[in-house]
C-alpha positions as CSV (number, residue, x, y, z in Angstrom):
1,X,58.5,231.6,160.8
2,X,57.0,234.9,160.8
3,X,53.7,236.1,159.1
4,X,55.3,237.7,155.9
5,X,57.3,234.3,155.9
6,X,54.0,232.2,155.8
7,X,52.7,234.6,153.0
8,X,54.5,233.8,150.3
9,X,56.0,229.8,151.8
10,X,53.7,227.4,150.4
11,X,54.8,224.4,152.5
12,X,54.3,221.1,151.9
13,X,51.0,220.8,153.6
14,X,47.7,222.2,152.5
15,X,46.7,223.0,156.2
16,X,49.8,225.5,155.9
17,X,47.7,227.0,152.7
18,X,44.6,227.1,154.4
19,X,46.7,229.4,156.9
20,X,48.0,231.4,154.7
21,X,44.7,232.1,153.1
22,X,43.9,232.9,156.5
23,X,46.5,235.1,157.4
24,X,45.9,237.5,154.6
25,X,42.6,238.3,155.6
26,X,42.8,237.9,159.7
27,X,45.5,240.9,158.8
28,X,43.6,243.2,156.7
29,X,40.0,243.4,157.6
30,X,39.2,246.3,155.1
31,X,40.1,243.9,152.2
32,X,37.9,241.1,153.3
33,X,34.4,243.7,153.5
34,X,36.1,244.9,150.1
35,X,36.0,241.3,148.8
36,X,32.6,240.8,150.0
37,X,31.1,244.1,149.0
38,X,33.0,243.3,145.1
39,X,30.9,240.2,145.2
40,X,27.3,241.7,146.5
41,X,27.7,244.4,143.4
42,X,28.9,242.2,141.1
43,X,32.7,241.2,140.3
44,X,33.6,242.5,136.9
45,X,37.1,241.5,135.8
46,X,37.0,244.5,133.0
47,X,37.0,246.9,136.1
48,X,40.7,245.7,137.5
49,X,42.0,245.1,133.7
50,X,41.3,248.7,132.9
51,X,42.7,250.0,136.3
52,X,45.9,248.4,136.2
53,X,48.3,248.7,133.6
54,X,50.2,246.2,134.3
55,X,47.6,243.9,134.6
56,X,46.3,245.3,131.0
57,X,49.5,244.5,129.5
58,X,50.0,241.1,131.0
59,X,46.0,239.9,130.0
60,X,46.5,241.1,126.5
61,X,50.2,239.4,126.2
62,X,48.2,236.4,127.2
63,X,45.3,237.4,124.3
64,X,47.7,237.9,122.1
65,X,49.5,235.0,121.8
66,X,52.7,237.0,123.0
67,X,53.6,233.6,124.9
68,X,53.1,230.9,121.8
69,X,53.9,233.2,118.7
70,X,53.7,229.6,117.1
71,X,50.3,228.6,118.7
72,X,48.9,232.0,119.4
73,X,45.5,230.7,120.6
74,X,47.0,228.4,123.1
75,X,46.4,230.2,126.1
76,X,42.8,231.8,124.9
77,X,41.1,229.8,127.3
78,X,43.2,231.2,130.1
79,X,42.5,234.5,129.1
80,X,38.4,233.9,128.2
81,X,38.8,232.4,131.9
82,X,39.9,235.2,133.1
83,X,37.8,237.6,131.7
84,X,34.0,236.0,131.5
85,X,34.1,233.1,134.3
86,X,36.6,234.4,136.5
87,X,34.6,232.7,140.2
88,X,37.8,233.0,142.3
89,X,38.4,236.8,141.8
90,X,42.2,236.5,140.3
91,X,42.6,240.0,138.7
92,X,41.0,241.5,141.9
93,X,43.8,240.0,143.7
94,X,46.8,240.6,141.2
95,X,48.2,243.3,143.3
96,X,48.5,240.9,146.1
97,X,50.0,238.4,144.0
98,X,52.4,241.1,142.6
99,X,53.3,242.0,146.6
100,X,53.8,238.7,147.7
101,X,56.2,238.4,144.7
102,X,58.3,240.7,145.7
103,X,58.6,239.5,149.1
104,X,59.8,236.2,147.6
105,X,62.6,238.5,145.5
106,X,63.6,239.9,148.3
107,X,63.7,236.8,150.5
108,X,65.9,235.1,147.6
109,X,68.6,238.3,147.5
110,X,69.1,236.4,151.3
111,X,70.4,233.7,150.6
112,X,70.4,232.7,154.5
113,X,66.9,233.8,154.3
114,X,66.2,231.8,151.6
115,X,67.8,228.6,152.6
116,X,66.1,228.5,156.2
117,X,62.7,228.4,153.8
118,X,64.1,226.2,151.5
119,X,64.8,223.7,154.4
120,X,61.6,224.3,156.1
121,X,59.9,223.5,152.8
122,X,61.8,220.2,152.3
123,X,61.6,219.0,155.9
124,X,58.1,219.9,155.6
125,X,57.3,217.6,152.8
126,X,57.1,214.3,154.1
127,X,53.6,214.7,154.5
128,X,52.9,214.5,150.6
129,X,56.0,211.9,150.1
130,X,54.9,209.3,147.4
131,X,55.6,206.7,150.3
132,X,52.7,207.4,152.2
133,X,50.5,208.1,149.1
134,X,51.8,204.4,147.5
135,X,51.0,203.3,151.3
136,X,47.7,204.6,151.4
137,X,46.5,203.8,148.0
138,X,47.6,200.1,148.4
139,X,45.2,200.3,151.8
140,X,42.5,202.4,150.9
141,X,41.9,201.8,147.5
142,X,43.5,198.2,146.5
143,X,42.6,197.0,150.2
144,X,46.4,195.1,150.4
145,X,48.8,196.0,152.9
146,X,52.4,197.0,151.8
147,X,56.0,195.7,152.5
148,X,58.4,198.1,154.0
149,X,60.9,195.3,153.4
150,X,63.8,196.6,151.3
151,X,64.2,195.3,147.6
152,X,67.0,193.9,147.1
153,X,69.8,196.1,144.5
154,X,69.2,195.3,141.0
155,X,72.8,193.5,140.7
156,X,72.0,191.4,143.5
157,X,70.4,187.6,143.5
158,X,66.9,187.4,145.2
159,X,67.1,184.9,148.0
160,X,64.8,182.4,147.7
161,X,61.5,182.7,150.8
162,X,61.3,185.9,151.0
């Protein structure tokens, strides 16, 4: 799987998350003093919404209740979020977002392409399968261990011991 791959493939694992946090910033030094020089002055959200836009007309759609017509205040929270208490940055990284978009359209016009992720992302999975979580909950947290015996099919008769 190659770099642009891992950008936009969120596996089934978080360590695969981690990396692709990592990748984005082991590949583009400038952007990471950026991030850190946006945080010693001061993050202001206002700065990117004005600068963008696209990213105007998207915050205000979200303000105005564009998405709910019948519940137009539904998403105010998102967009107060976004605009006073925004800690993680989001409209400072909307062009990103927007990018690694793309790269998913593109990826999905292939359908070869897209099925080798698609397949990757199932196979990948089995470390978040409700299985293990079950099996881990019932050791960890209910201190029992569980059966891996089969159940029986609903139209069958339960034999009697086991």
């Amino acid at each position: 799987m190659t770099v642009e791959e891992k950008k936009f493939f969120i596996g089934g694992q978080i360590s695969m998350i981690n990396q692709l946090i990592h990748l984005r910033f082991a590949q583009d030094q400038p952007e990471v003093t950026w991030d850190l020089q946006a945080r010693e002055r001061g993050y202001n959200a206002f700065d990117y919404y004005n600068a963008n836009a696209q990213l105007k007309q998207v915050i205000d759609q979200i303000a105005s209740g564009f998405f709910r017509p019948s519940n137009p205040e539904e998403f105010c929270d998102i967009y107060n979020n976004l605009m006073y208490h925004d800690c993680f940055f989001c409209l400072a990284d909307y062009d990103d977002y927007m990018a690694a978009q793309e790269r998913v359209n593109e990826a999905y016009k292939d359908q070869s392409v897209w099925m080798k992720i698609c397949i990757h992302n199932i196979a990948s999975s089995g470390k978040f399968s409700s299985d293990r979580t079950i099996a881990e909950y019932a050791c960890e947290i209910l201190g029992v261990e569980p059966t891996w015996d089969k159940f029986p099919a609903p139209h069958e008769p339960i034999e009697e011991g086991k």
